[in-house]
VOPAGU-2260 file (C-alpha; in pm, 1 decimal, decimal comma):
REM VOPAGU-2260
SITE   aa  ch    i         X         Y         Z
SITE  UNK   A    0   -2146,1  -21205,3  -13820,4
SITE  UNK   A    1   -2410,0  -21064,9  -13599,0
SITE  UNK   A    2   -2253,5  -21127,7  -13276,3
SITE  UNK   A    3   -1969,4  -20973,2  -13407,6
SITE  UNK   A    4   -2105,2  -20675,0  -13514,4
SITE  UNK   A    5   -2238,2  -20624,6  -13157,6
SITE  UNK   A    6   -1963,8  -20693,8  -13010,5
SITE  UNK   A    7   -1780,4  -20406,6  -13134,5
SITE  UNK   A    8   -2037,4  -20156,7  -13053,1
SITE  UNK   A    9   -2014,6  -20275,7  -12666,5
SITE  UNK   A   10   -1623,9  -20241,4  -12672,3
SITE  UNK   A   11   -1642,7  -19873,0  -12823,5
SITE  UNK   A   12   -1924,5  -19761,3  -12610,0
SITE  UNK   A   13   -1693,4  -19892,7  -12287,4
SITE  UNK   A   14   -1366,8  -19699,1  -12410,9
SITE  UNK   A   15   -1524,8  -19348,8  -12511,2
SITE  UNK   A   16   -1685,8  -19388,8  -12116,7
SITE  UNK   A   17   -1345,9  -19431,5  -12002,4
SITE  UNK   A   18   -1177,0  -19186,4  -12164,3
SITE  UNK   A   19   -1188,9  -18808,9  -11947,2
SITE  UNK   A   20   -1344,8  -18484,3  -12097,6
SITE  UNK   A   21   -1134,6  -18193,7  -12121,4
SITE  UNK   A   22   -1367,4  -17969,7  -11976,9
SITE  UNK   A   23   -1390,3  -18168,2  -11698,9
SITE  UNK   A   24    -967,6  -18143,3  -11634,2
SITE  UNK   A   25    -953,6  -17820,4  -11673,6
SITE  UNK   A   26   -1237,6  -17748,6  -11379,7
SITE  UNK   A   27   -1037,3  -17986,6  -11142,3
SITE  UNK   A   28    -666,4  -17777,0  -11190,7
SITE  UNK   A   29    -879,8  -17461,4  -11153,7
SITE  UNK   A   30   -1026,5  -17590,6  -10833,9
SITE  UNK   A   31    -679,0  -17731,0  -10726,2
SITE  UNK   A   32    -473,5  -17402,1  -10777,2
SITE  UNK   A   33    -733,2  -17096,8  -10691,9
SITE  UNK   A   34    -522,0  -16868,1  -10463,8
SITE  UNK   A   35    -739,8  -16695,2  -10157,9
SITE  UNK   A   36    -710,3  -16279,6  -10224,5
SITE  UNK   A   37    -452,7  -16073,5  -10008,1
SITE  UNK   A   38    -539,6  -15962,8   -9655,7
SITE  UNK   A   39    -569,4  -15595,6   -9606,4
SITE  UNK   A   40    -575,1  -15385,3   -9271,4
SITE  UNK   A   41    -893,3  -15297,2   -9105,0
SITE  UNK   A   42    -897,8  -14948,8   -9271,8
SITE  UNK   A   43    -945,0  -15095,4   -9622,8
SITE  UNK   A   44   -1079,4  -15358,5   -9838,5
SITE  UNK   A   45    -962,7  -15585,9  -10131,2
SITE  UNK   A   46   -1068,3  -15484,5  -10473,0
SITE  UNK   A   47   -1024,9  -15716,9  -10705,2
SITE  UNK   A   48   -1183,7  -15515,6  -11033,0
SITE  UNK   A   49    -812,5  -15283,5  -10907,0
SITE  UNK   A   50    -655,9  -15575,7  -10824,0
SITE  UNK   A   51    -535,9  -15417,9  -10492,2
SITE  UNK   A   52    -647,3  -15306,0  -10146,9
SITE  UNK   A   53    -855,3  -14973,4  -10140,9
SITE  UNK   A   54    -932,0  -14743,9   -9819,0
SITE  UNK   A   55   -1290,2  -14745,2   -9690,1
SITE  UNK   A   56   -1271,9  -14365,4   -9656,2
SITE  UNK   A   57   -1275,4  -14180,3   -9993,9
SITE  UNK   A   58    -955,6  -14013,2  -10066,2
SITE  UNK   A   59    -729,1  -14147,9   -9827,6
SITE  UNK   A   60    -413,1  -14327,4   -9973,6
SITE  UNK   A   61    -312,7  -14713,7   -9919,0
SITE  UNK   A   62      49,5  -14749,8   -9792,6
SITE  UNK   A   63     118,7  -15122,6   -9864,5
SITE  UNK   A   64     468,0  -15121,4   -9717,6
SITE  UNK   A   65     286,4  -14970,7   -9380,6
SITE  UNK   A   66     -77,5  -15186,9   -9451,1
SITE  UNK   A   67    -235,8  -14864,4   -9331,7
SITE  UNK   A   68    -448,7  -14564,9   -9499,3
SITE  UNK   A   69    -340,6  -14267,2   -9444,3
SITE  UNK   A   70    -491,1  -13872,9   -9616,2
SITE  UNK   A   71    -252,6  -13672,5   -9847,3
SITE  UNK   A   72     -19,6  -13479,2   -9733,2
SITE  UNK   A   73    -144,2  -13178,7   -9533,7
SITE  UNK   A   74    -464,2  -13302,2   -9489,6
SITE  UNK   A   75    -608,8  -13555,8   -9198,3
SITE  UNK   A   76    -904,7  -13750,3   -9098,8
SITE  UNK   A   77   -1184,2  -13548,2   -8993,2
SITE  UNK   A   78   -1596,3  -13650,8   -8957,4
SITE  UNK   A   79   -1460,6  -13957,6   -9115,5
SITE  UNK   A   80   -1343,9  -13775,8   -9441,8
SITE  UNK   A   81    -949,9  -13614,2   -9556,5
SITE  UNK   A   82    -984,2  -13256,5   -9491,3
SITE  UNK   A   83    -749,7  -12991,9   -9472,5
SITE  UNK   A   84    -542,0  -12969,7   -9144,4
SITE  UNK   A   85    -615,1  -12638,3   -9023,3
SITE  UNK   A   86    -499,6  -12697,3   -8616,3
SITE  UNK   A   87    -702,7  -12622,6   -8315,0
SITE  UNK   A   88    -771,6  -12319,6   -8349,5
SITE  UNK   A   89    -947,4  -12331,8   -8707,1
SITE  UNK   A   90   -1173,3  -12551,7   -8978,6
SITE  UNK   A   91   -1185,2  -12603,7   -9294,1
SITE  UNK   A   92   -1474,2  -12422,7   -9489,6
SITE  UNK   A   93   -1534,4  -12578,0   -9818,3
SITE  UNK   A   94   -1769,5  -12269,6   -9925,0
SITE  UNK   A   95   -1410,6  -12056,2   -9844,6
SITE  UNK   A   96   -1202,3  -12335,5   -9941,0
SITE  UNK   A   97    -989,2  -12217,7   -9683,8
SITE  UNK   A   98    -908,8  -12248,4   -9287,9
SITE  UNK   A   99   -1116,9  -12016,0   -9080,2
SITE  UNK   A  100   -1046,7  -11919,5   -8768,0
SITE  UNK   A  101   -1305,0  -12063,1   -8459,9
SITE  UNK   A  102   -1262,7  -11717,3   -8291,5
SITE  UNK   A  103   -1407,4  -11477,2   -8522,9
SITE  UNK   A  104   -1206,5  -11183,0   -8631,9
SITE  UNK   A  105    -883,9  -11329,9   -8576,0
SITE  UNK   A  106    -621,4  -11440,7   -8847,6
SITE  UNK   A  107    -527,5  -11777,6   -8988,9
SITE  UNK   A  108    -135,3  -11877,2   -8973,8
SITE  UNK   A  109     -31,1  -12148,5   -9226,5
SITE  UNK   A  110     274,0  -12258,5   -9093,9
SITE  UNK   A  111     202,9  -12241,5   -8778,6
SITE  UNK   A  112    -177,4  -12405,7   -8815,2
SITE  UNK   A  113    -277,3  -12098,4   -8513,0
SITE  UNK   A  114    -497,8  -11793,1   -8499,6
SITE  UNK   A  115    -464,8  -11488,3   -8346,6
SITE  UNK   A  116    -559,2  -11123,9   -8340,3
SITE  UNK   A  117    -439,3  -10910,2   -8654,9
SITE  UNK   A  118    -132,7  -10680,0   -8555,3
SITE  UNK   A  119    -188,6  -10395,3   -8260,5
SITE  UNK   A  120    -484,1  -10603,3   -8123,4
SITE  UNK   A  121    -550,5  -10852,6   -7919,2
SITE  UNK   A  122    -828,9  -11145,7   -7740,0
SITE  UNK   A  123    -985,3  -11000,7   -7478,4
SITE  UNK   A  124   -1206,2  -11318,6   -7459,0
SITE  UNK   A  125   -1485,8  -11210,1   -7666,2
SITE  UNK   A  126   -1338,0  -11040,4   -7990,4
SITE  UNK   A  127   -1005,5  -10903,3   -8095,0
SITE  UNK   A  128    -944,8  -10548,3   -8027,3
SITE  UNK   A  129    -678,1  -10273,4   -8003,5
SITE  UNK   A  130    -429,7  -10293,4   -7759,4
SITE  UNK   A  131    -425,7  -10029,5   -7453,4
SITE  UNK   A  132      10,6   -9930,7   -7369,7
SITE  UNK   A  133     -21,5   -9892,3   -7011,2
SITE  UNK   A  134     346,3   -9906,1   -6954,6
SITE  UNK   A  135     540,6  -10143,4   -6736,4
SITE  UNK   A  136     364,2  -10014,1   -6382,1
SITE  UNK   A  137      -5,6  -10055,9   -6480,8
SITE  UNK   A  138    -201,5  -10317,4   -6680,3
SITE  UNK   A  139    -547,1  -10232,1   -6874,1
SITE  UNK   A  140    -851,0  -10289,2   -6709,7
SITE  UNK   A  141   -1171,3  -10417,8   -6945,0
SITE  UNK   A  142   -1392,4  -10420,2   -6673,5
SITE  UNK   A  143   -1288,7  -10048,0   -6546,7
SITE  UNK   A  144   -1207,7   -9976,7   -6907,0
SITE  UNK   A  145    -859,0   -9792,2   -6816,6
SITE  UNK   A  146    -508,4   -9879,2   -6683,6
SITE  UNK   A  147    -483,8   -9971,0   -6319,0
SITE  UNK   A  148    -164,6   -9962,5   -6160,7
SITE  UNK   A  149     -29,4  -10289,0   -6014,5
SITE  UNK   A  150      86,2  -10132,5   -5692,6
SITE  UNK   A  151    -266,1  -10064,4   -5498,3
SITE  UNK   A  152    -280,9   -9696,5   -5387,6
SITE  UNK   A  153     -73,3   -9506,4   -5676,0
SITE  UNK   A  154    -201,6   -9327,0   -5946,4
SITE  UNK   A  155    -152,3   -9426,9   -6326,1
SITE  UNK   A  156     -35,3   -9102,0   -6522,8
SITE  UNK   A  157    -141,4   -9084,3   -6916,3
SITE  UNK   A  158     112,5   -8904,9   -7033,7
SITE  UNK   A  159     443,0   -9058,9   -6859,0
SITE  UNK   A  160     208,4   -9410,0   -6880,3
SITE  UNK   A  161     388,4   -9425,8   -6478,9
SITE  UNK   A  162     246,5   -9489,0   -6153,8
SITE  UNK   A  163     303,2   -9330,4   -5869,7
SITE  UNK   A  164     176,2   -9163,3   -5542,7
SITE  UNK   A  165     -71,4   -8926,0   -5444,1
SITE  UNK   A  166      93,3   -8553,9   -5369,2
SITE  UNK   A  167     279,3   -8545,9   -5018,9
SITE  UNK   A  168     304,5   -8980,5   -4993,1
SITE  UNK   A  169     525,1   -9194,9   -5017,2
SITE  UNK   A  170     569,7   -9544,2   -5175,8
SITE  UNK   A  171     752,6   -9808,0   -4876,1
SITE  UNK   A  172     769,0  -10070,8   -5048,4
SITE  UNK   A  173     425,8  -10213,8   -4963,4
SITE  UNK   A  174     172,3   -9927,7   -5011,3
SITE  UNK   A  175     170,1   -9549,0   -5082,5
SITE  UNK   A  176     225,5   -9339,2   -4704,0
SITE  UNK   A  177     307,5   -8957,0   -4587,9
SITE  UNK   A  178     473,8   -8813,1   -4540,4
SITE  UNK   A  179     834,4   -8688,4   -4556,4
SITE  UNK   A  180     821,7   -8457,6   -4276,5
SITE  UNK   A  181     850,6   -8128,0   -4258,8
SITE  UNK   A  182    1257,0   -8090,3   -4362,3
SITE  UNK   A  183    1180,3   -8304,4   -4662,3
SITE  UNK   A  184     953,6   -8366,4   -5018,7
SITE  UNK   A  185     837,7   -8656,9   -5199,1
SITE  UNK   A  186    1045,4   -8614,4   -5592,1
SITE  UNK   A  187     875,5   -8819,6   -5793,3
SITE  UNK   A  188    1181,7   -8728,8   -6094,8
SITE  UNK   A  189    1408,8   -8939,3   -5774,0
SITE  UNK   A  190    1155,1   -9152,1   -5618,7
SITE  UNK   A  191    1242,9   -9079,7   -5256,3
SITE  UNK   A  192    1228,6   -8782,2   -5020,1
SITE  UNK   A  193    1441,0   -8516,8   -5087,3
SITE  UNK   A  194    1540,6   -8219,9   -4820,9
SITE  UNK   A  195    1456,7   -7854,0   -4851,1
SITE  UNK   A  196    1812,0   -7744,8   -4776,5
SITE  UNK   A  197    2043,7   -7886,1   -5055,1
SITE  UNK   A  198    2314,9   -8040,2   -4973,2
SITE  UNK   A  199    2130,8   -8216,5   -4660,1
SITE  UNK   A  200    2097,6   -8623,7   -4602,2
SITE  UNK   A  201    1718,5   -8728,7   -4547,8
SITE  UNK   A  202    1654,8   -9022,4   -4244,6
SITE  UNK   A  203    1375,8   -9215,9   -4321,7
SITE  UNK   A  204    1341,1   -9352,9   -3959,5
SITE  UNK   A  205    1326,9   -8958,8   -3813,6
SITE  UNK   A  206    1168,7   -8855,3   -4146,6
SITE  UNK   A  207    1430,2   -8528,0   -4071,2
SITE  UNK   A  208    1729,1   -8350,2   -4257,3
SITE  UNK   A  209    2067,6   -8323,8   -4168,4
SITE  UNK   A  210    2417,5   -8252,4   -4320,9
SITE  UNK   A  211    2667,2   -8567,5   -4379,8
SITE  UNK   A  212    2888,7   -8621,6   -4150,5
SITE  UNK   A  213    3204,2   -8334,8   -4006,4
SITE  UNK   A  214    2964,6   -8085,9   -4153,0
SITE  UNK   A  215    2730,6   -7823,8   -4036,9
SITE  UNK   A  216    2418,6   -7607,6   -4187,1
SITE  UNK   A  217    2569,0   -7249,8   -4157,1
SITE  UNK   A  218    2199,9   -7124,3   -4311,5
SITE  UNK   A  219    2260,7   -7135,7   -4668,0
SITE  UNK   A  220    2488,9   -7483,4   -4747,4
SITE  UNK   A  221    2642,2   -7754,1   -4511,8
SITE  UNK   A  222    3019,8   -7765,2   -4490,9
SITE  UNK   A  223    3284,0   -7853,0   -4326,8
SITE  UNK   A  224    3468,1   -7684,4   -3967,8
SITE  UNK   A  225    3756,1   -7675,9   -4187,6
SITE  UNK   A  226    3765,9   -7584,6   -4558,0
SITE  UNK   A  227    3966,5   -7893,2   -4743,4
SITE  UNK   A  228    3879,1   -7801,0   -5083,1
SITE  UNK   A  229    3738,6   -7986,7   -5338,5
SITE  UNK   A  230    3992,1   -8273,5   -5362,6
SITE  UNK   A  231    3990,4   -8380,4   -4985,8
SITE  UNK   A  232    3753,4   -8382,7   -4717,3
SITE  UNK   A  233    3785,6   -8335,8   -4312,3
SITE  UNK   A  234    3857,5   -8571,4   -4063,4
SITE  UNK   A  235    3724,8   -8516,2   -3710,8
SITE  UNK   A  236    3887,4   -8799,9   -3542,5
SITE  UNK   A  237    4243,7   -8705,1   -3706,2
SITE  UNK   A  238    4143,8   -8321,3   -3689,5
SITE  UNK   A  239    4273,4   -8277,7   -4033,3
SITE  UNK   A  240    4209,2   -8252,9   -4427,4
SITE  UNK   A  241    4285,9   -8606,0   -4596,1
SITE  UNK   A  242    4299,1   -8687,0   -4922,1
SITE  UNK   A  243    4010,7   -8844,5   -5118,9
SITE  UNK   A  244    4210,9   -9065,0   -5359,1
SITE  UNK   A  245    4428,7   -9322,9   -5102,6
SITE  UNK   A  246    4859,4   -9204,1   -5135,4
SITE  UNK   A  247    4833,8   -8835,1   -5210,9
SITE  UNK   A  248    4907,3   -8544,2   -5005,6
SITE  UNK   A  249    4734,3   -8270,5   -4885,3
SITE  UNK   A  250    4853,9   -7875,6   -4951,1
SITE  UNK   A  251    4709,4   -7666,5   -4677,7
SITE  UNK   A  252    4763,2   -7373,1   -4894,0
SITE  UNK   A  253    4617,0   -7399,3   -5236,8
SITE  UNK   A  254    4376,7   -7707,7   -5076,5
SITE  UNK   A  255    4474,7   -7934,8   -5318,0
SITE  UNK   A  256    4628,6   -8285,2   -5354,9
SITE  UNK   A  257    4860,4   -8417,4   -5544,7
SITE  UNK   A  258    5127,8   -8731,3   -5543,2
SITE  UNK   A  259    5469,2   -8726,3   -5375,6
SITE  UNK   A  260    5740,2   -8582,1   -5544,1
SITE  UNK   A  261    5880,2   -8817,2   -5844,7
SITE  UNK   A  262    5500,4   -9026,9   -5854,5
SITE  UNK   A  263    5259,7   -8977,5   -6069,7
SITE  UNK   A  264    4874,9   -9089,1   -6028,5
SITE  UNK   A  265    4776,5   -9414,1   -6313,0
SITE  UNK   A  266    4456,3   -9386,8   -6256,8
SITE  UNK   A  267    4410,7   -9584,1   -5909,5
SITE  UNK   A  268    4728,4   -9488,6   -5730,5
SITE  UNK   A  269    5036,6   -9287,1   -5691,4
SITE  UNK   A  270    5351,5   -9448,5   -5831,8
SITE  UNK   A  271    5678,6   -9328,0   -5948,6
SITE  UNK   A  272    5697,1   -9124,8   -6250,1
SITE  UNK   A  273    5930,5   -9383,5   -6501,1
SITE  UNK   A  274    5886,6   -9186,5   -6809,9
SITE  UNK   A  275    5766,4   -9433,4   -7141,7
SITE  UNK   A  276    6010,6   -9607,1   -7201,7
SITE  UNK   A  277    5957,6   -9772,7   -6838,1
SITE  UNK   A  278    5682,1   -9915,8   -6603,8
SITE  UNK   A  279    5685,8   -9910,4   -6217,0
SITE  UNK   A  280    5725,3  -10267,7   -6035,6
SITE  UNK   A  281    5587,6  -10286,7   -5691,0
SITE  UNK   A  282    5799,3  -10644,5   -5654,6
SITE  UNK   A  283    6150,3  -10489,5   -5746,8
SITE  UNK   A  284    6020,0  -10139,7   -5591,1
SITE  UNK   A  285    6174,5   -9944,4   -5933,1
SITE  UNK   A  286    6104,4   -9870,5   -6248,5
SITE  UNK   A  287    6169,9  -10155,3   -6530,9
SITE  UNK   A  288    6211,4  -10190,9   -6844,0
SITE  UNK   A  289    5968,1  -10223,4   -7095,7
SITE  UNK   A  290    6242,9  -10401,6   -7358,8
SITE  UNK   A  291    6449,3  -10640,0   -7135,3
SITE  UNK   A  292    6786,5  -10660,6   -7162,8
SITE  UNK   A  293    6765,8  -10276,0   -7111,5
SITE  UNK   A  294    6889,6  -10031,9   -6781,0
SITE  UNK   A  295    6673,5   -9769,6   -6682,7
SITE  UNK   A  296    6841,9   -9418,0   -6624,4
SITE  UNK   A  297    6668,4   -9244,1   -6359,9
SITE  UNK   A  298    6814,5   -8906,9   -6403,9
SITE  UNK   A  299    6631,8   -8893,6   -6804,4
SITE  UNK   A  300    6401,1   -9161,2   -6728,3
SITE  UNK   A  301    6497,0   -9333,8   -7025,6
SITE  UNK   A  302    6595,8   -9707,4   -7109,0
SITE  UNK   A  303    6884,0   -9780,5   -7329,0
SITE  UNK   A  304    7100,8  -10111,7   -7386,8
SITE  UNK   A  305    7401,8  -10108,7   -7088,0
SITE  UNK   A  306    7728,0   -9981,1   -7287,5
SITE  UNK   A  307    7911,3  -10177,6   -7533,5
SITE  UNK   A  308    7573,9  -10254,0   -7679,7
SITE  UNK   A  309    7296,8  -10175,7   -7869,3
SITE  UNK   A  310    6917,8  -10233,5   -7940,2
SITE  UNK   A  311    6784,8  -10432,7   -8255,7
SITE  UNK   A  312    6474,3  -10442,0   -8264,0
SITE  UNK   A  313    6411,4  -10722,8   -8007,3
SITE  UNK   A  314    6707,8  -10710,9   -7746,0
SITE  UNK   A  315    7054,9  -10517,8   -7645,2
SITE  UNK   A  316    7329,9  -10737,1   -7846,1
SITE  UNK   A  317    7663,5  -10638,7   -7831,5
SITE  UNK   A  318    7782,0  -10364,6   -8112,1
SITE  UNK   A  319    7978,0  -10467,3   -8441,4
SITE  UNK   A  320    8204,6  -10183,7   -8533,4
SITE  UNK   A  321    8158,2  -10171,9   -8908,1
SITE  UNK   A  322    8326,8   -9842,5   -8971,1
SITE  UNK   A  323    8152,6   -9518,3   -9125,9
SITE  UNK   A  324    8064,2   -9661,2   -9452,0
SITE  UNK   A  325    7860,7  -10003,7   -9297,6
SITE  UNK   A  326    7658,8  -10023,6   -8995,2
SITE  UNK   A  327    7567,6  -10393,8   -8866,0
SITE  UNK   A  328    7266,2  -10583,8   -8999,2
SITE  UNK   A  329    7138,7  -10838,0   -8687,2
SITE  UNK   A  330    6901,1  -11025,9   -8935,2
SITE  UNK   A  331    7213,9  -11085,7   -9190,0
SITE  UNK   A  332    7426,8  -11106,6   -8895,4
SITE  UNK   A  333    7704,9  -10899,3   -9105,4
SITE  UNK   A  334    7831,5  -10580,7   -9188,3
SITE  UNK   A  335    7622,8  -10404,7   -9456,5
SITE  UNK   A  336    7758,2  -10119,2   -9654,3
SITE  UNK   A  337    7555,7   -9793,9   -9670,1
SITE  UNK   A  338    7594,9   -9765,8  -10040,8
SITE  UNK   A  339    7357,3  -10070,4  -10195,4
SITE  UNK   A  340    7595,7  -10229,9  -10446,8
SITE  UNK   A  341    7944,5  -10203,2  -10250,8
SITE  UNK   A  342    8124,3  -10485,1  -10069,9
SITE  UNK   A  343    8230,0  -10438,1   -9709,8
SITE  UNK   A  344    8591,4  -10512,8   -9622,7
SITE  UNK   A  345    8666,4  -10645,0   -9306,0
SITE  UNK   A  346    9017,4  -10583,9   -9270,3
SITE  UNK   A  347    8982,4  -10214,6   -9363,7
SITE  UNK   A  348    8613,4  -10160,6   -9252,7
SITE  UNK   A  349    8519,0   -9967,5   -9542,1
SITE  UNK   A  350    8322,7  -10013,6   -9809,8
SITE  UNK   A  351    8424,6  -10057,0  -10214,4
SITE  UNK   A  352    8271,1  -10160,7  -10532,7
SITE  UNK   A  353    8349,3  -10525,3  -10700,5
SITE  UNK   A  354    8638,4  -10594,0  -10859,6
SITE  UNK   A  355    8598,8  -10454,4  -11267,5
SITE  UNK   A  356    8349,4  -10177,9  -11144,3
SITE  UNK   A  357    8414,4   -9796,5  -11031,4
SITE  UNK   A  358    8088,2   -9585,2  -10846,5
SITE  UNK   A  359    7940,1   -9347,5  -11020,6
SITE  UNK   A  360    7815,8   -9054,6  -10794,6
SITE  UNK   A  361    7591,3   -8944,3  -11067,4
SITE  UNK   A  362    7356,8   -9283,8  -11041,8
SITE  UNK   A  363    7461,0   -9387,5  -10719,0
SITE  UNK   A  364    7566,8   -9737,9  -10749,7
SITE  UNK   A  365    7864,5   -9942,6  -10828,7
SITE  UNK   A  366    7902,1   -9983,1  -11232,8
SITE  UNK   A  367    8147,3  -10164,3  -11501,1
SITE  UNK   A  368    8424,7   -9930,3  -11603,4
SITE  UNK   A  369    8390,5   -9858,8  -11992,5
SITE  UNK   A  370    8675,9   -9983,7  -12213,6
SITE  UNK   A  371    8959,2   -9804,1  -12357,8
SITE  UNK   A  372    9075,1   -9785,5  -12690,2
């Protein structure tokens, strides 16, 4: 009875040894299945109180589709810290809370992210300040403090804001000269030299005056041997007064000029006269048409349709006699009667109301005859 009694005690002491502790299996799947966190780019770090990656630098965002940090939207990465993006030419001033400009006195532009000098100044390096209008011929000077003329040697004139030479010189192109001679003077309102004696040429080779060509300085004006008038001038090597504009012809009496008989001047030449209704043709050498189909009568300078026929609107067709009462329609390609309402008989070429109806000259139109009773 005794050994039994120990016996028993050895076989349940072996089993409960055997048998695992749930503690103990729930420590092994833990260790089996822990997962290792998520990787995050060199900008950030894994949190895992967030359960996510977070940027190193305060306020910047964490784009997982991008695994990069990036600042908010119209701000970027400056002294290691998301400031406002204020461009080159300006910081951010958290006392301000604004973008000021590195160049003091000049303005801030948001959407361009530039400064620059408030309206009618500008940089002159240092500061802004107003701007000096020297014109197109001159340029202000800081260190002179005026407007200096970019062509060396002329003089900058406030009140025109021109440049231009000294009295009795000349500009050549290179540098302000003298003079114009003796014949001549320097006009500034033309920019050249003009002569003494109007009406003379000035040569700048001779630096002298003379009148153009086939005419002569009589002491008061230069004109010709011959007196052409106004609307021709002489010719010395045909001795004779020609014409100014090319095809007309001279009259030695009243000095005038005028086209050929039957021509008429357009504008750049003489051609014959052909009225309106007609244009001259320098292939055909006459006068055509305007409407084709149509003859041109010189004698009235007219065009009309050749006989037999007649003009509608867009060429001669040949003529429908319709009679008195009915004239021919080309767009109904008929006879229609004068009188709206009245049928046109071809046989008779006249015109009559329907059958059953009488006109009334009263209304003017074709009506039923009343009944009689």
């Amino acid at each position: 009875m005794l050994f039994k009694s120990v016996f028993l005690t050895a076989l349940c002491a072996i089993t409960a040894t055997a048998v695992p502790s749930p503690n103990e299996g729930d420590a092994l799947a833990a260790r089996d299945y822990a997962l290792p966190p998520p990787s995050c780019c060199a900008e950030a770090t894994y949190s895992e109180r967030e359960g996510k990656c977070v940027c190193k630098v305060r306020d910047q965002i964490y784009d997982a589709a991008s695994d990069s940090c990036r600042c908010p939207s119209g701000t970027s990465l400056m002294n290691n810290k998301c400031e406002t993006d204020c461009g080159r030419d300006a910081f951010y001033s958290r006392d301000e809370k604004c973008c000021v400009c590195k160049n003091r006195g000049q303005m801030f532009d948001k959407s361009s992210k530039t400064c620059r000098c408030p309206e009618g100044k500008r940089w002159n390096g240092r500061h802004c300040e107003a701007k000096h209008d020297c014109g197109h011929q001159a340029t202000y000077s800081y260190k002179d403090n005026c407007c200096v003329c970019k062509n060396h040697g002329q003089m900058f004139d406030k009140s025109s804001k021109t440049c231009h030479c000294p009295r009795g010189e000349m500009w050549n192109g290179r540098r302000c000269e003298s003079s114009c001679g003796r014949e001549a003077e320097w006009s500034r309102k033309d920019n050249c030299c003009v002569c003494k004696n109007h009406g003379q040429v000035f040569d700048k080779h001779t630096k002298t005056c003379a009148c153009p060509y086939g005419k002569k300085w009589n002491g008061h004006a230069c004109k010709a041997p011959h007196s052409c008038g106004r609307d021709a001038s002489y010719n010395g090597r045909n001795r004779r007064c020609e014409c100014k504009r090319e095809g007309m012809v001279f009259d030695k009496h009243s000095k005038t000029c005028a086209c050929p008989r039957g021509e008429t001047w357009n504008g750049r030449r003489c051609e014959a006269s052909c009225g309106r209704d007609a244009e001259w043709s320098r292939k055909d050498n006459c006068c055509v048409c305007r409407n084709h189909g149509q003859v041109f009568d010189k004698n009235s300078k007219t065009c009309r349709c050749p006989r037999g026929e007649m003009w509608n609107g867009r060429r001669c067709e040949r003529r429908r006699d319709c009679g008195r009462d009915a004239s021919y329609s080309s767009r109904e390609n008929c006879c229609v009667c004068h009188s709206k309402g009245k049928v046109f008989d071809k046989q008779s070429k006249t015109c009559h109301c329907p059958r059953g109806q009488q006109w009334n000259s009263r209304t003017h139109r074709c009506e039923y005859e009343e009944p009689r009773y």
